[in-house]
C-alpha positions in Angstrom: 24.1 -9.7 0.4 24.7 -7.0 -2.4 26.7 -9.3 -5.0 29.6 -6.8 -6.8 27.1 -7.1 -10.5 24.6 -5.3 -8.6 25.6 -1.3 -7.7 26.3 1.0 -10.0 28.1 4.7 -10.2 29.4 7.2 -7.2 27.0 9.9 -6.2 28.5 13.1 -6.8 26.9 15.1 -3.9 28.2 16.2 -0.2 27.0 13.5 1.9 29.5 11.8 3.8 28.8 8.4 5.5 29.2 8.5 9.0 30.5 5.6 11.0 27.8 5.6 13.6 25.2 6.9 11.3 21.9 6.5 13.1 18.4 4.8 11.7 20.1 4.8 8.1 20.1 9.0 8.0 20.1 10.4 10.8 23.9 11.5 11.0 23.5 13.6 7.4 19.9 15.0 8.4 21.6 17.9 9.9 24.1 18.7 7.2 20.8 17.6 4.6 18.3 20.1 6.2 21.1 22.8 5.9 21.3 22.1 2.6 17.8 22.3 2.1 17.5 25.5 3.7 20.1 27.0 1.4 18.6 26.2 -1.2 15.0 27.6 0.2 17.0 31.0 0.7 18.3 30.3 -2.9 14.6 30.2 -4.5 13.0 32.7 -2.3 10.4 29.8 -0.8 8.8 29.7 2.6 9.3 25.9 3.2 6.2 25.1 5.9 3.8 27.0 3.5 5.0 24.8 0.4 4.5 21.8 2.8 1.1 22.6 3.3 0.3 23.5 -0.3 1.5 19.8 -1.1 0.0 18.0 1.4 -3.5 19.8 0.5 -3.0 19.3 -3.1 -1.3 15.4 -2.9 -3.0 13.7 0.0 -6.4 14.1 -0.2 -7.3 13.4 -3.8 -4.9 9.8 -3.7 -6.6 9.2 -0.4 -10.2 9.6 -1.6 -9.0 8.2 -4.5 -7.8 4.6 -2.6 -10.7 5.0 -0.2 -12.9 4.3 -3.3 -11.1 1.6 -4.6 -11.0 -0.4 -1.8 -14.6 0.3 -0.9 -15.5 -1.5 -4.6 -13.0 -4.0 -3.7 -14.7 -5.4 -0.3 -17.9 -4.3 -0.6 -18.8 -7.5 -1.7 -18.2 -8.9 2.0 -21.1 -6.2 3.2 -23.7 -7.2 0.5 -22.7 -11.1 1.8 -24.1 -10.3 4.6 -27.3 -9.2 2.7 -27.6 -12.3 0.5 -26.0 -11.9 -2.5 -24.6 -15.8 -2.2 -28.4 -16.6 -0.9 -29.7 -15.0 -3.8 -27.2 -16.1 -6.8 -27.7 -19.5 -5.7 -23.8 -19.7 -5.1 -22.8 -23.0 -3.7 -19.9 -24.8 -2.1 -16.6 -22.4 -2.8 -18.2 -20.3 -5.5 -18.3 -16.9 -2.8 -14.4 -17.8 -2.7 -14.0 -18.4 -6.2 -15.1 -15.0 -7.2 -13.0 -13.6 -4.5 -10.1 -14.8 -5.6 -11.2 -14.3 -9.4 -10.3 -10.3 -8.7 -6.4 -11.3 -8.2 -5.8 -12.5 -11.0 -5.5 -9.3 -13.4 -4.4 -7.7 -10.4 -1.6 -9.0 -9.5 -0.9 -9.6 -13.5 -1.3 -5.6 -14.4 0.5 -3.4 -11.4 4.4 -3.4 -12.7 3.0 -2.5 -16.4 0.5 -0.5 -14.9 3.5 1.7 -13.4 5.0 2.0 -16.5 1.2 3.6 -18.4 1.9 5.8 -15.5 4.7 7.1 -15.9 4.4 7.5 -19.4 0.4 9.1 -19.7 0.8 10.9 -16.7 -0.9 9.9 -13.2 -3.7 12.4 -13.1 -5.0 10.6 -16.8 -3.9 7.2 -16.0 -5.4 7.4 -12.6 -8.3 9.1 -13.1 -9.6 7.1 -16.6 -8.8 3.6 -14.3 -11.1 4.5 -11.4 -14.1 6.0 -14.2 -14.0 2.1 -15.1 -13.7 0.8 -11.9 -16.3 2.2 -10.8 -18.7 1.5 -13.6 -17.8 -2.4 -12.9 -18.8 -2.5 -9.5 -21.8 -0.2 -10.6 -22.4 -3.2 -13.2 -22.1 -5.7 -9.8 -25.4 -4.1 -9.1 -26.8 -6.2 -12.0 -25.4 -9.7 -12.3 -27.7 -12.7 -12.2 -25.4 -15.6 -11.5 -21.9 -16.8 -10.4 -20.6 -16.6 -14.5 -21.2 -12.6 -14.2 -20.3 -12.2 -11.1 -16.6 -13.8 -11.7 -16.5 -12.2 -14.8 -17.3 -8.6 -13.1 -15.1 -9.3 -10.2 -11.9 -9.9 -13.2 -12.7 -6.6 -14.8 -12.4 -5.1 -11.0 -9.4 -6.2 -10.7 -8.1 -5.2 -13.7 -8.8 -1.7 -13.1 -7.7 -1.1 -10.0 -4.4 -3.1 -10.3 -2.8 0.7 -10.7 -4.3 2.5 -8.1 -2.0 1.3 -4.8 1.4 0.9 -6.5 0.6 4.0 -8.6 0.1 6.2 -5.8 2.5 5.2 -3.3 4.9 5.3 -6.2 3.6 9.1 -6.7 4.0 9.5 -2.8 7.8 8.9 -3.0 8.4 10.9 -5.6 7.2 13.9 -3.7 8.4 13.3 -0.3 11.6 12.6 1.5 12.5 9.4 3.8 11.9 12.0 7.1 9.2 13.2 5.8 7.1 10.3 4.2 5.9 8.3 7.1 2.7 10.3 8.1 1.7 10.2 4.2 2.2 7.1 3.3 0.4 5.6 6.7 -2.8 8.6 6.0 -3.2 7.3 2.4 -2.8 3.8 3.5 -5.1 4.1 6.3 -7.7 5.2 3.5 -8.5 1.5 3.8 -9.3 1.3 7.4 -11.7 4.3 6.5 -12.9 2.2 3.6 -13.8 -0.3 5.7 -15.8 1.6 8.5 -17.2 3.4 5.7 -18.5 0.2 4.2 -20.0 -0.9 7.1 -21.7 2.5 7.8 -23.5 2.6 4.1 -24.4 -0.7 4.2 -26.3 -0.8 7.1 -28.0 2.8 6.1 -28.5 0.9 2.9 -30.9 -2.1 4.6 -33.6 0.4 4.3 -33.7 0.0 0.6 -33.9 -3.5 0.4 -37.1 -3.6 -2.7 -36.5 -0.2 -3.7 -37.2 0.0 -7.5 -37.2 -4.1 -7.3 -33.6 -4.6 -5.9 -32.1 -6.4 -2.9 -30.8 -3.9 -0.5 -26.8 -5.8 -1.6 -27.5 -4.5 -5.1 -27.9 -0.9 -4.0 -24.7 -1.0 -2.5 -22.6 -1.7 -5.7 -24.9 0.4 -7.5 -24.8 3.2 -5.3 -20.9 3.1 -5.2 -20.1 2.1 -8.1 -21.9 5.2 -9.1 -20.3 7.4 -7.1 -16.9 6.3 -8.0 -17.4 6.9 -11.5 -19.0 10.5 -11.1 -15.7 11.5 -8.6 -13.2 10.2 -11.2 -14.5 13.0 -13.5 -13.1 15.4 -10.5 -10.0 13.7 -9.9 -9.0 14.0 -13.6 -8.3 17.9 -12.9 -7.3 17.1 -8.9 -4.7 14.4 -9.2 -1.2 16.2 -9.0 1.6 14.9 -11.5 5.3 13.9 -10.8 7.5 17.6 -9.4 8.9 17.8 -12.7 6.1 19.1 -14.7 3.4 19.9 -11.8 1.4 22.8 -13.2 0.3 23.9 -10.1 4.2 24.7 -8.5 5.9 27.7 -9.7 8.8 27.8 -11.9 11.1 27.7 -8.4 9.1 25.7 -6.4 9.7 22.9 -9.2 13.4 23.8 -9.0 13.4 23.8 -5.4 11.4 20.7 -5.1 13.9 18.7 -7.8 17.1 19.9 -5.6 15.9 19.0 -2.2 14.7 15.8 -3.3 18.3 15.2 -4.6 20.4 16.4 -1.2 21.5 12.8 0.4 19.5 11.0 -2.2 21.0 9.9 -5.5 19.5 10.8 -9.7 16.0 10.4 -10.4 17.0 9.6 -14.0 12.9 10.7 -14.7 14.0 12.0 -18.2 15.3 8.9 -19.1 13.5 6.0 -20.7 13.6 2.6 -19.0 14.6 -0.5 -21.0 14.6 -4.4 -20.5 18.1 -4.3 -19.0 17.2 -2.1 -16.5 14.6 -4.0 -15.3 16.3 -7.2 -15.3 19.1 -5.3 -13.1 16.7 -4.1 -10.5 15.6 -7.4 -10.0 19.0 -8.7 -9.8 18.7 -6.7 -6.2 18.0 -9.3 -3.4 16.1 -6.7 -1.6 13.1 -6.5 -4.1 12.8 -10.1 -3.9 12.6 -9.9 0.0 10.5 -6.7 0.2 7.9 -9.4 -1.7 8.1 -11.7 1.1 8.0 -8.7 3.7 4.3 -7.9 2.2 3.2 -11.0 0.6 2.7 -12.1 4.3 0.7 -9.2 5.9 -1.5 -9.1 2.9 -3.0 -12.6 4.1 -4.1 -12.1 7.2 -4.7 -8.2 6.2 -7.6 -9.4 3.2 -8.6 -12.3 5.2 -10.1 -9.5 7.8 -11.6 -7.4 5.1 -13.0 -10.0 2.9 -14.7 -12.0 6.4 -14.6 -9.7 9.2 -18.1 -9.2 8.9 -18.7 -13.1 8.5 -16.8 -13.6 12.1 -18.7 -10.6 13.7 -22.1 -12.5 12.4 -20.6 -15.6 13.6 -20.9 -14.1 17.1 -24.5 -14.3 17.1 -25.3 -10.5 16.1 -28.3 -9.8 13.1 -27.3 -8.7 9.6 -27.2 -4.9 10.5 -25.9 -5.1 13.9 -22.7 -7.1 12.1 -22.6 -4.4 9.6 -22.6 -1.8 12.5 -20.0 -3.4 14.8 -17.6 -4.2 11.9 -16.9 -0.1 12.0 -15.5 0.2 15.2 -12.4 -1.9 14.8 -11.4 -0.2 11.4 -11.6 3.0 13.3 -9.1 2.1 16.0 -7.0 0.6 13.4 -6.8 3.7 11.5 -6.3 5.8 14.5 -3.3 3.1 15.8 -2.1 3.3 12.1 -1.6 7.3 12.2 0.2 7.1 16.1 2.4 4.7 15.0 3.2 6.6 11.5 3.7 10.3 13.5 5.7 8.4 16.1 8.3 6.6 13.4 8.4 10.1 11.5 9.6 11.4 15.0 12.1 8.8 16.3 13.0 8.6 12.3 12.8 4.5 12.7 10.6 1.7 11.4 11.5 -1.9 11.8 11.0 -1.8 15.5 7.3 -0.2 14.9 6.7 -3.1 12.1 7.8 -5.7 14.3 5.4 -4.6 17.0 2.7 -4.0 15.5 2.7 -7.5 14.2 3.1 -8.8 17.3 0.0 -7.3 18.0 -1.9 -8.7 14.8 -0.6 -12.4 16.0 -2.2 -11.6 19.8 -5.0 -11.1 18.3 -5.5 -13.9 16.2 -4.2 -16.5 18.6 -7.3 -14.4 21.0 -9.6 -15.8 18.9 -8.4 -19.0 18.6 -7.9 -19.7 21.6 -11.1 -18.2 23.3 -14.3 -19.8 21.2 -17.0 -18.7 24.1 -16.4 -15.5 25.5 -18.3 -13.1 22.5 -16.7 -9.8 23.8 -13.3 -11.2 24.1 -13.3 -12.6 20.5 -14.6 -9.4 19.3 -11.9 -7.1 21.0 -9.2 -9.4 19.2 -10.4 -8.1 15.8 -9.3 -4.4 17.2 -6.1 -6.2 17.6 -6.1 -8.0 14.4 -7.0 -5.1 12.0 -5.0 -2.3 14.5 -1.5 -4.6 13.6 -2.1 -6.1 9.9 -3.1 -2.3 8.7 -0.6 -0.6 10.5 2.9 -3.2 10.3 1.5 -2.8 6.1 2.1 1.1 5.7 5.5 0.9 7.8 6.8 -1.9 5.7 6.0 -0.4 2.0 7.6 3.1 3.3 10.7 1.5 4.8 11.3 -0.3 1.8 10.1 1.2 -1.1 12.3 4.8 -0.1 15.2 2.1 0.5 15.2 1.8 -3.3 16.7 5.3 -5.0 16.0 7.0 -8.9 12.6 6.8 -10.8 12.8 3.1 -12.4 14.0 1.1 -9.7 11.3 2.2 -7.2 8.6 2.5 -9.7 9.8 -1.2 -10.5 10.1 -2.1 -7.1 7.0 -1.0 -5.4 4.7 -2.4 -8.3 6.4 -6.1 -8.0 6.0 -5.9 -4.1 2.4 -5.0 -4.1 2.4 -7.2 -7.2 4.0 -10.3 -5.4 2.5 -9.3 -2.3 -1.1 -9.5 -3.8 -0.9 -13.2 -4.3 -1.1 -13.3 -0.5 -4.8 -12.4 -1.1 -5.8 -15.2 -3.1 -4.7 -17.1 -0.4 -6.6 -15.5 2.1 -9.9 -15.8 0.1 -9.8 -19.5 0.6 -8.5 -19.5 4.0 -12.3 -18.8 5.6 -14.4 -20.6 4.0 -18.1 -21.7 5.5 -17.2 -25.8 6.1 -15.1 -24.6 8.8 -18.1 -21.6 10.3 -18.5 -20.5 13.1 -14.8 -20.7 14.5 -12.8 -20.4 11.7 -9.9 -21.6 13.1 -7.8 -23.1 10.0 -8.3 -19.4 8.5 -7.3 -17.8 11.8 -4.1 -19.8 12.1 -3.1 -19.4 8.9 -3.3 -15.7 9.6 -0.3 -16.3 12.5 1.6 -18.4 10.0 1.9 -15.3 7.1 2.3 -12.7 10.3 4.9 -14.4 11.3 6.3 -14.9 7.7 6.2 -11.2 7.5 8.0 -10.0 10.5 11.0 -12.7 10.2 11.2 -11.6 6.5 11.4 -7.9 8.1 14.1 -9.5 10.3 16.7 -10.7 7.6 15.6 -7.4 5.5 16.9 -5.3 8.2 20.0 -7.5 9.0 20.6 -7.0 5.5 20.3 -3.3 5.1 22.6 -3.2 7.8 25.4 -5.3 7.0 25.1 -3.6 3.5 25.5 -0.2 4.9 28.6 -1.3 6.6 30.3 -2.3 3.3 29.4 0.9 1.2 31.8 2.4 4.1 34.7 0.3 2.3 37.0 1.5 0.2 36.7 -2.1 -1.9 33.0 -1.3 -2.3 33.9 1.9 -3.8 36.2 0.9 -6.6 34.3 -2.3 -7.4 31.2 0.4 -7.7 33.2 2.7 -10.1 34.7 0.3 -11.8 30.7 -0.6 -13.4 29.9 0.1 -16.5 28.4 3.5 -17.1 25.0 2.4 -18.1 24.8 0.3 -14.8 25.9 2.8 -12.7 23.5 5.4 -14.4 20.7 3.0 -12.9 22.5 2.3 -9.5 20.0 4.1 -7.6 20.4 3.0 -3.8 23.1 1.3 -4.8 25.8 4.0 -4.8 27.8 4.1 -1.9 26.9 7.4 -0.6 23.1 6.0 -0.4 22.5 4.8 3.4 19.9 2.8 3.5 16.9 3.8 6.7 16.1 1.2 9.3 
């Protein structure tokens, strides 16, 4: 599948490919760790202890940080429920319109918002997009008809279009592939937190329903949209930068952290600035286009539950405030499943299997659902199933094939057109539910098995690809076509190199 225009220069490290090399790594994780551990020894640092001052310095703020932005994002499902279409006099698809309105920008802004990244720094970039964010949905609060509503909604999305790609981009750039799994999957699960979260507030929020002359669904953008403004003033000085120039690391940590991310990996090239070639020759890589496809078709049935499962759990006869309590406990399991899944591929150093099941699971549930229209309890316990796949095959995917792609520019590149591509997915899923087709929803629920399924054959040919790619690098005509590139490919190959073995 990798054509001979599209790899680049020989890695000048130690790591040799092994013939039955295991889950992409595991033969060189031996000789790596060693490596690693010399160069510990080298720098004087206590490796568990640095762990745990990154982890406490890394997770938590781009957790709290995602949490908040997906809050803003579907909160608008919660005040729904509360009668923000009632009272905006929103008719026929309007709801949907301004649902999909959102995707637009965002879809339009994550690759350049990568580059603003990379080039103001994430902790500025990061911080100034969430203080606007949140004064948007804080400015939700306020709208009077569909026009503002649409036109607040755009602006969302426009400022949060960096916030996923941006910090899962960040993630990778601290971690490596045996180590990632567990972070990406916490910060990802920030949205199954989100979404209990939302429910929680907004039924606390009922109470408030005249306060100061609003509808209780005002209070809940103003509220926070407010508080997502005044924490972005925080992040500003919490948000850790990229290993090369974190302030809080010590002159060897830095050095440390800049070697180990190099043993079995290939240049970062983070000096170096990126150009319209280089671009144009990461996407000349068949696996970005795929990885696209991978999470274009999770993201369907993954926004269709947060954008309407609250419309399905009213649909099962339950009041306004009981739906917005007994949309929480589904996003809990799915964000406990998420985290048993993410420790278990970290151990067994292996995702496609964990992907492929866990959207197995998303499709049981949806085919529940559809299939059983009068037992309440049973259509309810499918949504476990529904949200405990879509949110945990989604963190699995993005890891696996976002720390497939190696150097700075091609996975910053890569990662913001896969969340970009995969983001269109949601503007489907905004009109898949829509009220014509209340209280079954079955065109919307199917549609949710069709993009599963999309997903986890996409995952299929991704990983028979990875594969049979890993068996060429171990050719000897791989290797000279690779060196015989020019030098300003091969200074961009990346994964490409021969000594890079792709994970499974």
């Amino acid at each position: 599948m990798a054509s001979s225009d599209s790899f680049e220069a020989p890695y000048k490290g130690e790591l040799v490919v092994e013939q039955n090399s295991y889950n992409g790594y595991d033969q060189e994780t031996l000789t790596h760790q060693q490596q690693i551990d010399q160069l510990a020894e080298k720098y004087n640092i206590n490796q568990s202890k640095l762990m745990r001052k990154l982890d406490f310095r890394i997770i938590p703020a781009i957790c709290f940080l995602y949490l908040l932005a997906f809050l803003d994002r579907v909160n608008i499902s919660n005040a729904n429920v509360y009668g923000l279409s009632r009272d905006l006099n929103l008719e026929g698809h309007q709801y949907n319109t301004a649902l999909t309105i959102f995707f637009v920008p965002y879809i339009l802004a994550e690759i350049p918002s990568n580059w603003l990244m990379k080039k103001l720094q994430p902790h500025k970039w990061l911080s100034g997009c969430m203080v606007l964010f949140g004064v948007v949905t804080l400015g939700m609060g306020f709208v009077k008809n569909f026009g503002q509503l649409c036109a607040c909604r755009f602006l969302l999305g426009l400022f949060e279009a960096g916030m996923f790609p941006g910090c899962f981009y960040l993630l990778s750039m601290w971690y490596r592939r045996e180590e990632a799994q567990k972070r990406y999957s916490f910060f990802f699960s920030s949205t199954c937190l989100a979404g209990a979260f939302g429910g929680l507030i907004a039924s606390g929020i009922n109470n408030m329903d005249g306060t100061q002359g609003y509808e209780s669904w005002r209070w809940i953008f103003i509220l926070e949209g407010t508080a997502t403004a005044a924490i972005a003033l925080l992040m500003y000085f919490v948000i850790s930068d990229f290993p090369e120039d974190a302030k809080f690391l010590s002159d060897n940590e830095r050095a440390f952290m800049k070697e180990k991310l190099a043993v079995g990996s290939v240049a970062s090239n983070f000096e170096r600035k990126m150009t319209l070639s280089d671009v144009k020759f990461i996407f000349s890589d068949w696996k970005i286009w795929l990885a696209g496809f991978m999470y274009f078709g999770l993201i369907v049935p993954a926004y269709g539950y947060a954008y309407f499962a609250t419309e399905i759990v009213k649909s099962l006869g339950y009041s306004p405030i009981q739906t917005q309590f007994r949309s929480v406990p589904p996003w809990v399991a799915a964000f406990g499943f998420s985290m048993a899944m993410a420790v278990l591929s970290d151990r067994i150093r292996h995702k496609f299997t964990l992907a492929i099941v866990s959207g197995i699971i998303c499709i049981i549930g949806f085919i529940v659902i559809l299939t059983e229209t009068e037992n309440t309890s049973v259509r309810y316990g499918a949504l476990f199933m529904i949200a405990s796949g879509a949110y945990t095959a989604m963190p699995l995917i993005v890891c696996w094939t976002n720390l497939n792609f190696g150097g700075t520019h091609r996975r910053s590149v890569a990662t913001a057109y896969q969340v970009a591509f995969g983001n269109i997915g949601g503007i489907i899923a905004t009109f898949s539910y829509v009220k014509v087709d209340a209280p079954l929803y079955k065109k919307g629920l199917a549609i949710g098995v069709g993009f599963t399924a999309l997903s986890m054959i996409s995952c299929c040919i991704y990983m028979y690809g990875v594969y049979r790619d890993n068996q060429k690098k171990r050719t000897q005509e791989y290797v000279d076509h690779f060196n015989a590139m020019s030098d300003e490919k091969r200074h961009m190959a990346g994964e490409l190199e021969p000594s890079f073995v792709y994970s499974y």
